[in-house]
N, C-alpha and C positions, 0 to 999 in steps of 0.2 A: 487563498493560501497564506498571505500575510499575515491574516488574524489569526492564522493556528499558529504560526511562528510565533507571533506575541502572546499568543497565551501559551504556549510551550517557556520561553522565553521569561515570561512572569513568574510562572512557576519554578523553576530552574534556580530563579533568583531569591524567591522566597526561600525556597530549600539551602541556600548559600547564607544567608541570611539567620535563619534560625540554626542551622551549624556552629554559625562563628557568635551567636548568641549561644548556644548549648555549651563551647569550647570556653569564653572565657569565663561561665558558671563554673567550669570542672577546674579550670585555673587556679579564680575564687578560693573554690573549696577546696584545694591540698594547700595552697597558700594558708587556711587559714589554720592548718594543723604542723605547716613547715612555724607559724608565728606562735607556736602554743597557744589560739585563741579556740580552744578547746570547745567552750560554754557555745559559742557563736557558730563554731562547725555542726553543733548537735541540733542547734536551731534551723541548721538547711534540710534537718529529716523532717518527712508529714510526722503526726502522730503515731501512726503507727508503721515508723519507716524502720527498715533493719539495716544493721552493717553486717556483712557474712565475709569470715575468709578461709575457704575449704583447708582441709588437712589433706585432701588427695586432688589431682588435677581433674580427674574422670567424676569427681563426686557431685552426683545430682540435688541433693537435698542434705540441710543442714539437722533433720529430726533426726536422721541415721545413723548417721557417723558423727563422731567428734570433729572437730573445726578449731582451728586457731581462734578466731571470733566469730561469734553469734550473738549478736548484741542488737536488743531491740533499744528503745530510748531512754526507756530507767536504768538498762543496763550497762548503756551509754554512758549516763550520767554518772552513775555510781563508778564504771570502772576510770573516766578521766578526773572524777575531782580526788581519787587516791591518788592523782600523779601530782596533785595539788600538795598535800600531805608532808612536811617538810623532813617527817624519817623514813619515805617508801623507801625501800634498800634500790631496787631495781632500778631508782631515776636516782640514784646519786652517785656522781653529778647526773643531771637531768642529759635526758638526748636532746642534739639538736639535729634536727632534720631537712631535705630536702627531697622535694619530691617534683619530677620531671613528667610531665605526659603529653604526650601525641600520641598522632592514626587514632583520628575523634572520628568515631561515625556516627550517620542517627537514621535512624529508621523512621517510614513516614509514619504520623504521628497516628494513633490509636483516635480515631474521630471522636468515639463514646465520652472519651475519659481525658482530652488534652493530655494522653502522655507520652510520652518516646521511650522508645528502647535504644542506649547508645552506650557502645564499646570504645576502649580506649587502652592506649598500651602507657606502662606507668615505669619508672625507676625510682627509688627511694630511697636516699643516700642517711645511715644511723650513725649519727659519730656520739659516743662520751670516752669524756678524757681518762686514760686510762687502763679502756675499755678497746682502743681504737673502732675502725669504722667498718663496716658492715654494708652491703647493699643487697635488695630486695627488689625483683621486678617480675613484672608481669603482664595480666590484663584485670582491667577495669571493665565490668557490666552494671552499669544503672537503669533502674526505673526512674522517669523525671519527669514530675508533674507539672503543668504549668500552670502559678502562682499570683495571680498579675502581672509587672512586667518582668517576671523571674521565672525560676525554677524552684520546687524541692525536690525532696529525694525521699522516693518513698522505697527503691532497694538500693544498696551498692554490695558486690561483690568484688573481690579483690582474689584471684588469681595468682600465686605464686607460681613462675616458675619452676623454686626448690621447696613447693608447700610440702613433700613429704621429706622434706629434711631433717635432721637435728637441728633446731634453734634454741638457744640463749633465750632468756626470756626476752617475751615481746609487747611493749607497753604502749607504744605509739601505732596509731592504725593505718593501715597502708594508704 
């Protein structure tokens, strides 16, 4: 009975373990879009990773309907180095952001393919001067591969609350 307890126990821990590895990847990666290090957020996607962020709550696939973002990695690229751009209208002044997340979960890991499937609830504070500040929340669904001693990100979904709202333009990804 012992040894099932320590292998119950083992496992348990592993699971604890790769959580709070998977959480401060997710950290990581809004930190690196709260720093505008844009170029180095788009490098935590695989190759052929996407960002999605539905235009409706219930909306199952991004081929269908329109979506606030649908951005694979060129799309990526192309829509953050316009923020780069020192006359985009939209970023001046530039936003500065902040973005909060908890309720990390992970799902056990897909054996085939080292990946997890893990949800996450997000807040995301938009301030430019001016403009004042804006807040955006929701959930978070990623695919996340694992990479050596990391993760990428082969999906993220981003979840609004008020995705079928009217918004202002929206430059900075959730």
């Amino acid at each position: 009975m012992a040894g099932a307890e320590n292998g119950r126990g083992g496992a348990a821990l592993a699971e604890l373990l790769v959580a709070r590895e998977v959480e401060r990847f997710l950290i990581r990666e809004v930190g690196l879009l709260d720093d505008r290090r844009f170029e180095d957020w788009i490098e935590l996607f695989t190759e052929d990773g996407t960002y999605w962020a539905p235009a409706r709550v219930d909306q199952d696939d991004p081929w269908e309907h329109v979506s606030l973002f649908f951005d694979d990695r060129e799309l990526m690229t192309t829509r953050l180095a316009r923020l780069r751009h020192p006359r985009v209208y939209a970023q001046i002044p530039h936003s500065r952001t902040s973005h909060t997340i908890g309720n990390v979960t992970v799902d056990p890991p897909d054996p085939d393919a080292d990946a997890y499937e893990v949800g996450a609830r997000f807040v995301m504070l938009d301030y430019r001067s001016g403009h004042g500040q804006r807040s955006f929340g929701g959930r978070y669904d990623y695919r996340l591969v694992r990479e050596g001693d990391s993760f990428r990100i082969a999906s993220k979904k981003a979840t609004l609350l008020n995705c079928d709202a009217v918004h202002e333009a929206i430059s900075i990804p959730f």
